[in-house]
C-alpha positions as YAML, in Angstrom:
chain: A
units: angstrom
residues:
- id: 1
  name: UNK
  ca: [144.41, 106.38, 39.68]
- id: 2
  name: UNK
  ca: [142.87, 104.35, 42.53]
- id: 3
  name: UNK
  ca: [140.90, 100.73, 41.06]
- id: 4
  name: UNK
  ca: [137.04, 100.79, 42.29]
- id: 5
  name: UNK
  ca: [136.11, 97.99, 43.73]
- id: 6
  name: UNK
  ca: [132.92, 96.25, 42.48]
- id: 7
  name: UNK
  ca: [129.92, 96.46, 45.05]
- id: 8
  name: UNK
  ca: [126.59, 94.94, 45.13]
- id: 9
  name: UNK
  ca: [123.56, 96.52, 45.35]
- id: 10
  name: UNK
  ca: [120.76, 94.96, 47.54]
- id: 11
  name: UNK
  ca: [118.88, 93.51, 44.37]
- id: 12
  name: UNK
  ca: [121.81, 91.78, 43.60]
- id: 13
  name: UNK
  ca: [122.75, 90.37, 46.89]
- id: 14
  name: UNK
  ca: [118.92, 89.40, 47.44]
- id: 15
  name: UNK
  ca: [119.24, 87.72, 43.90]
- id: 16
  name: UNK
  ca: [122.29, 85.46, 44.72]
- id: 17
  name: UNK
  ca: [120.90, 84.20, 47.98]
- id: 18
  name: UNK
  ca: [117.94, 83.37, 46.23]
- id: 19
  name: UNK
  ca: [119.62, 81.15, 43.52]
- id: 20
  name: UNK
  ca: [122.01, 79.65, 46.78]
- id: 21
  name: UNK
  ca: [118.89, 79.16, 47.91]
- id: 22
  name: UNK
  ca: [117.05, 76.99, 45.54]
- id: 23
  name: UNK
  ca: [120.15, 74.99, 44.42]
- id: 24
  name: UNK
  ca: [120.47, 73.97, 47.79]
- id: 25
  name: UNK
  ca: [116.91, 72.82, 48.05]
- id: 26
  name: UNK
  ca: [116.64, 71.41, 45.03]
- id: 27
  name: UNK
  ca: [118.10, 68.38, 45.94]
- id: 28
  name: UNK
  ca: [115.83, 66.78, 47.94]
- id: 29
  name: UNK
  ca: [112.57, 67.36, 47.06]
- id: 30
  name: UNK
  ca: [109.81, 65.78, 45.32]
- id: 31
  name: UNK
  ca: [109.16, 66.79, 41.53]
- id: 32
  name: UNK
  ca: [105.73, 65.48, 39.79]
- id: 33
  name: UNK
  ca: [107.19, 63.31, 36.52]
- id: 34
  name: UNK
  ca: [104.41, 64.84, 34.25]
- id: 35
  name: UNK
  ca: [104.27, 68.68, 35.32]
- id: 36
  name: UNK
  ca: [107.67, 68.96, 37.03]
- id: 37
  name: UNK
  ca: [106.32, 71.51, 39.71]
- id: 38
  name: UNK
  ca: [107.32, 70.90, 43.21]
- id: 39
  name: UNK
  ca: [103.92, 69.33, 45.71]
- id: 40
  name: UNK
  ca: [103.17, 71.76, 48.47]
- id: 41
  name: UNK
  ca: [103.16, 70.44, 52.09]
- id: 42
  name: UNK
  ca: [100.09, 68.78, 52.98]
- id: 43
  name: UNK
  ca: [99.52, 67.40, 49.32]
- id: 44
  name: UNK
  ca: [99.68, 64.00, 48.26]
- id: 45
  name: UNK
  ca: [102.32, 62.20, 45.95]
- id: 46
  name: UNK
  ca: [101.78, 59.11, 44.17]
- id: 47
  name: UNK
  ca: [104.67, 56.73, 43.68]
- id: 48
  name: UNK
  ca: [104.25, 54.54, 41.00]
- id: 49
  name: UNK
  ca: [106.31, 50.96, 40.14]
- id: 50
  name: UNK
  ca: [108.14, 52.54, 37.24]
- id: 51
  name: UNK
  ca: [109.70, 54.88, 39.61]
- id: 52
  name: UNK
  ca: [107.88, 58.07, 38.59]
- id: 53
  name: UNK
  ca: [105.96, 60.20, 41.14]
- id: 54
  name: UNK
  ca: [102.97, 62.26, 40.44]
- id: 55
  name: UNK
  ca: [101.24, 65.28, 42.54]
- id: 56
  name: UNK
  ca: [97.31, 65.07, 42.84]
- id: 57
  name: UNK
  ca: [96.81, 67.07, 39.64]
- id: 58
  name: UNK
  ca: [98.16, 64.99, 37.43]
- id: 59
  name: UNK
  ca: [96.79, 61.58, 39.23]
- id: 60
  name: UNK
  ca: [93.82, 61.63, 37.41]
- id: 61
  name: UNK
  ca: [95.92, 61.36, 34.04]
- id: 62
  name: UNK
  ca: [96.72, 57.84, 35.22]
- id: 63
  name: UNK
  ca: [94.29, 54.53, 35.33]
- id: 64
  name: UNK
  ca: [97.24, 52.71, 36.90]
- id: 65
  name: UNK
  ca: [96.73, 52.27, 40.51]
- id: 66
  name: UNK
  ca: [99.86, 53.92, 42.61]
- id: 67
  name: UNK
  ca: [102.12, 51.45, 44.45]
- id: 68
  name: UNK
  ca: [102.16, 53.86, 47.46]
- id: 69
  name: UNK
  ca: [100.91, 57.14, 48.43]
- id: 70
  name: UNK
  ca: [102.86, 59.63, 50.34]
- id: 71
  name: UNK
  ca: [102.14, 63.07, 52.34]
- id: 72
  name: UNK
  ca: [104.43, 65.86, 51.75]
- id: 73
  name: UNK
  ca: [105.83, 66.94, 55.28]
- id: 74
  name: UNK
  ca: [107.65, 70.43, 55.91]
- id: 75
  name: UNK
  ca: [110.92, 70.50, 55.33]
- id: 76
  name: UNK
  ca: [111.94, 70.79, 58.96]
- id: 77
  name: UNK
  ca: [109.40, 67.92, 60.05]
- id: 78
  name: UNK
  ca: [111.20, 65.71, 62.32]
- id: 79
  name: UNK
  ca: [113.85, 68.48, 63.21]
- id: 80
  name: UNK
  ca: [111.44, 70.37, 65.82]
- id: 81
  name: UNK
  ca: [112.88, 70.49, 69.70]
- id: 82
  name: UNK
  ca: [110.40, 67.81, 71.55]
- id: 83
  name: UNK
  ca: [109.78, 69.02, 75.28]
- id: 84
  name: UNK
  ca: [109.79, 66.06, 77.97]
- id: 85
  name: UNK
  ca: [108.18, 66.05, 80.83]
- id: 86
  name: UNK
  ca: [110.85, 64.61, 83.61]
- id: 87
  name: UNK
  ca: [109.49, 62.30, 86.46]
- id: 88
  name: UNK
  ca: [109.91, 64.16, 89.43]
...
């Protein structure tokens, strides 16, 4: 009797990627310390001295001053070709 060999079906494949996905991004990003959701690009993060970071939601939660105050870039931000003009 010949063996069937197990296939995926697009949902699953879609699925896996997905999870490879994440994992893969998950690693360097910013998370907020009191929500734990991820900032979007273009939003504020507020470092703090303890080490914790907060997104602007949750800023207002704290009357401590931040120690420094960073934009969240793209992902690819300082990947992107740069053209050159060359002195002719």
């Amino acid at each position: 009797m010949p063996r069937l060999l197990p296939t995926l079906t697009p949902a699953d494949l879609e699925l896996r990627l997905l999870r490879k996905g994440l994992g893969e991004r998950s690693d360097d990003r910013h998370l907020c310390s009191d929500c734990g959701r991820t900032p979007l690009t273009g939003e504020r993060i507020h470092h703090y001295d303890d080490g914790s970071s907060v997104c602007e939601l949750c800023r207002p939660l704290r009357r401590v001053e931040p120690a420094r105050v960073e934009l969240v870039c793209h992902p690819e931000h300082g990947h992107a070709v740069k053209v050159r003009r060359l002195a002719a």
